[in-house]
N, C-alpha and C positions, 0 to 999 in steps of 0.2 A: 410809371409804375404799372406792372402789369399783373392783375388780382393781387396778392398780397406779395409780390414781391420789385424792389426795388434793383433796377440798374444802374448799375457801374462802369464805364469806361477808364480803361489804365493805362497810362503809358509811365514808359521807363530810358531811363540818361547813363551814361557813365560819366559824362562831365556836365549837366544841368542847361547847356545852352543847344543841343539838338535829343531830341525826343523822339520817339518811336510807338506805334500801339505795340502794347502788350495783350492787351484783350478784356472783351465785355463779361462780365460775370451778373448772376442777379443776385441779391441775396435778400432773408426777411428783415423787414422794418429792427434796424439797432443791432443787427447781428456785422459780427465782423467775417472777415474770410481770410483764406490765405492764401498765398504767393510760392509758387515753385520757381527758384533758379530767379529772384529779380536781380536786378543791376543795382549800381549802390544810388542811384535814387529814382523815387517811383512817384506820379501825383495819380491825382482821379477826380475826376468829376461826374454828379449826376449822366443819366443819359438822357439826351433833350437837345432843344434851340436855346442860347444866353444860360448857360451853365458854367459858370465859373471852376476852375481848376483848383484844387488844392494847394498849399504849401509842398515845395518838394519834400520829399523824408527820408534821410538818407539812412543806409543799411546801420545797424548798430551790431551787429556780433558778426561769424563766421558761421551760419548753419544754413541749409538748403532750403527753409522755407522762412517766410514773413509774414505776421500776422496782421493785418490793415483795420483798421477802426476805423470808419465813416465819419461819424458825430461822437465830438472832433476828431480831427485828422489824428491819426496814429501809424505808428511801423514798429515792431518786436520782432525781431530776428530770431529764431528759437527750433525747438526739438518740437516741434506737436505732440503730444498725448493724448490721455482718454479725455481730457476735458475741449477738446477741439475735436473730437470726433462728430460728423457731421455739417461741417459748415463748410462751405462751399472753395473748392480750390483752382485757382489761375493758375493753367500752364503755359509758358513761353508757347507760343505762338498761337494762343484763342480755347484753346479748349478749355470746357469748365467743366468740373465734375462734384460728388462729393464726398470728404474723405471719410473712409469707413474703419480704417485699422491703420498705425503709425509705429513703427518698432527700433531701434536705432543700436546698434554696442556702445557699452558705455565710453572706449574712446573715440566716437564716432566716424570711425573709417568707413561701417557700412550701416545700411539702412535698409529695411522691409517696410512698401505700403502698399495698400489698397482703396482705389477711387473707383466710385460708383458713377455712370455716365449714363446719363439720360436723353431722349429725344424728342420733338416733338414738332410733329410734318404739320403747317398750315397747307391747306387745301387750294 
């Protein structure tokens, strides 16, 4: 944990028996995050030495993103809205940002978002 925020390590399966990193996200203490583009199953574990992996969670609907809950293990497949505004997002290949705005047509063919992306150089 780094000041008040906690890391994440993700990897992601299409069939449960080979894995892949997805990437490290932080996020604050009991906060969930969310998932761009997972595969239908994803685990995570703390970041550390002897941190045991999650249960796999496999996809549950057809939408572009995944909602992950820490304690306990969770996955919600869903439309982000105003009530997910904020909380930190995994893109396929490491990037982490966080979402600022989510807009989608109601029969979901297209989608508008905005991710806020931060940096910070150690010396």
């Amino acid at each position: 944990m780094a000041g008040d925020e906690v890391a994440w390590v993700v990897e992601a399966s299409k069939d449960g028996d080979h894995w892949r990193f997805f990437g490290k996200l932080w996020t604050k203490p009991g906060e969930p995050a969310l998932l761009h583009g997972a595969p239908r199953l994803v685990r995570f574990r703390p970041h550390g030495p002897d941190t045991a992996w999650s249960v796999a969670l496999e996809r549950t609907g057809d939408h572009p993103m995944s909602l992950l809950s820490f304690e306990p293990p969770g996955r919600e497949d869903l439309w982000p809205d105003e009530r997910h505004t904020g909380f930190p997002v995994l893109l396929p290949g490491g990037e982490e940002g966080r979402l600022l705005r989510f807009d989608h047509t109601p029969d979901g063919r297209r989608w508008t978002w905005a991710v806020e992306f931060r940096g910070l150089r150690h010396p």
